[in-house]
N, C-alpha and C positions, 0 to 999 in steps of 0.2 A: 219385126226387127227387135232385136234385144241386147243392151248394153246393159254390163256391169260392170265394179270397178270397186276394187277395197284400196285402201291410202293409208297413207299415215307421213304427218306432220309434227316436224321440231323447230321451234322456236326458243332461241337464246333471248333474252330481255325482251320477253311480248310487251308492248305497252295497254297499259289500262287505265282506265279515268275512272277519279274516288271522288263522288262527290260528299261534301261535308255540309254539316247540320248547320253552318251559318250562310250556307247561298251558294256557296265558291266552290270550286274544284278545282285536283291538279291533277297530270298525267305523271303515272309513273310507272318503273319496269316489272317487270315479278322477273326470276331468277332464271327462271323456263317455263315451258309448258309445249304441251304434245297434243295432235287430236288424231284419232283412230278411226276409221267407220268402212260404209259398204253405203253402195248406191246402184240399182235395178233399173229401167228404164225399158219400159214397152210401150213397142206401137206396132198398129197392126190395121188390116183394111177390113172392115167386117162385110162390107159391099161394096161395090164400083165405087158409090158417093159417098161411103160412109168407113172414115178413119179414126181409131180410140185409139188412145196412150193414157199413160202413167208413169209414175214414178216415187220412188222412195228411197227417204236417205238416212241413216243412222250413224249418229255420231258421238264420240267418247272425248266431249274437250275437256280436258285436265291440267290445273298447274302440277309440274312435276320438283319445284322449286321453286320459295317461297323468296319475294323481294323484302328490302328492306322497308321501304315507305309506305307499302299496301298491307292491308291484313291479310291477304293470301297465304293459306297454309298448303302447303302439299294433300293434292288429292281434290280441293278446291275445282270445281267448274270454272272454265274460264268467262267471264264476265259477254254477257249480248249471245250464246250458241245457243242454239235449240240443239237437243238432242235427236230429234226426229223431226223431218221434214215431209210432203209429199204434195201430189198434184196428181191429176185426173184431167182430162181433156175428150170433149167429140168434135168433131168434124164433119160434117156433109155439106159436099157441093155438089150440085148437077146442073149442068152445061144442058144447056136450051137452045131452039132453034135460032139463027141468025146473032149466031153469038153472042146469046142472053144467058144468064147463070141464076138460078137461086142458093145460096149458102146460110149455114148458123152452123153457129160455133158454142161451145160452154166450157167454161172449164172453173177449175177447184185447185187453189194455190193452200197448204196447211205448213203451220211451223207451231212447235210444241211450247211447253213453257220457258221461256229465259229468266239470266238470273240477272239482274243491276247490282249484285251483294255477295259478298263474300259469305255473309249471314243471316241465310235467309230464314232462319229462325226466328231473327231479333228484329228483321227489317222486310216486315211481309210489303210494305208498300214499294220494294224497290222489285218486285217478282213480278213477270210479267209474265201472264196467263196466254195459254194459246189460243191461236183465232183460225179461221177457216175462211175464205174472200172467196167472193164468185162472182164470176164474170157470164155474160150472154150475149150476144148478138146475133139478127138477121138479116140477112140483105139481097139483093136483089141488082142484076149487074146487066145494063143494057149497051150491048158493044160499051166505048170508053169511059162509061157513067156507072157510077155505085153511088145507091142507095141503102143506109141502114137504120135499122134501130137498133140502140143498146141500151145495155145496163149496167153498170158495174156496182160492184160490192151488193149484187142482188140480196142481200140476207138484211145488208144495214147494221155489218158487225161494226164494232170499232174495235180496230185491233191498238193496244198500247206498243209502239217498239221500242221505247225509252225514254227514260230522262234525257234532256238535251240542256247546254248549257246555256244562257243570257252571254253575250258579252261583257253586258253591265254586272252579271251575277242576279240568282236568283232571289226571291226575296223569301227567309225563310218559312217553312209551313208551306210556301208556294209552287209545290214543283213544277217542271214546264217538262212536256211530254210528248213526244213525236207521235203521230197517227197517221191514218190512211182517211182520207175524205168518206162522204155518209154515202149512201146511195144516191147514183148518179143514173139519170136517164135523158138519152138523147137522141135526136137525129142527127146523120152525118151524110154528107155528099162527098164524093170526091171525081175528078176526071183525070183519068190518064194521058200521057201526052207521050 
């Protein structure tokens, strides 16, 4: 199966958050901006028990009109988009006698570099570099019982996805910065009812 899909998005006063060199930040409009792109999506059965997909997305976010309280100029990337997105998935399960199952799963979530800046010339620390997450599990399903082992973020990337703001205000020099947890491995149970 295969879906596609090109779009295009306008927006009249996007809002954006400016953080400032003493802690504090405010939200404010830019005048417009517009995002453009195309997104692909395949899945497919390679065997009885074994199904891969994909996907990928590309996209053109642009201010199209400069606000007054931001330094957004026209042509400007709109602040937090990745241009390019994607993902990768396997699948297999096989169904066992007296309704047992083994299964494992993988998959590959990608988002490219984002901007936190208008200028990211001037303000390399507000650029957030792309990351690649990966996930794994397998498990083992006895009539209403499953058994797994996982993984997540198999690689032990850290992805930055932004500055975030303090309520209290940051303290400056100290940015505060959203992420995704380290490598996680676990077992899990669960019963169906």
């Amino acid at each position: 199966m295969t879906n596609a899909a090109a779009f295009y998005n306008q927006w009249g006063n996007l809002q954006q958050y400016r953080f400032l060199d003493c802690g504090w930040g405010y939200t404010s409009n830019v005048g417009a901006a517009q995002t453009t792109g195309l997104e692909l999506d395949v899945r497919f059965k390679a065997t009885k028990e074994l199904e891969l997909s994909g996907g990928i997305g590309f996209m053109n976010p642009v201010i199209t009109e400069a606000g007054e309280f931001l330094e957004a100029e026209v042509g400007d990337q709109i602040l937090f988009s990745p241009t390019l997105t994607g993902n990768l998935m396997m699948n297999y399960y096989r169904a066992l006698e007296n309704k047992n199952a083994v299964y494992s799963t993988i998959g590959m979530q990608y988002a490219s570099e984002r901007l936190g800046t208008y200028t990211p010339e001037d303000d390399a620390d507000n650029v957030y570099p792309a990351y690649a997450l990966v996930n794994a599990r397998v498990g083992f399903q006895i009539k209403k019982y499953d058994f797994s082992l996982f993984a997540n973020n198999l690689t032990n990337q850290q992805a930055n996805f932004g500055n975030i703001q303090s309520f209290a205000g940051n303290v400056p020099g100290r940015e505060r910065f959203s992420t995704n947890r380290p490598r996680t491995i676990g077992v899990e149970g669960r019963v169906y009812f």
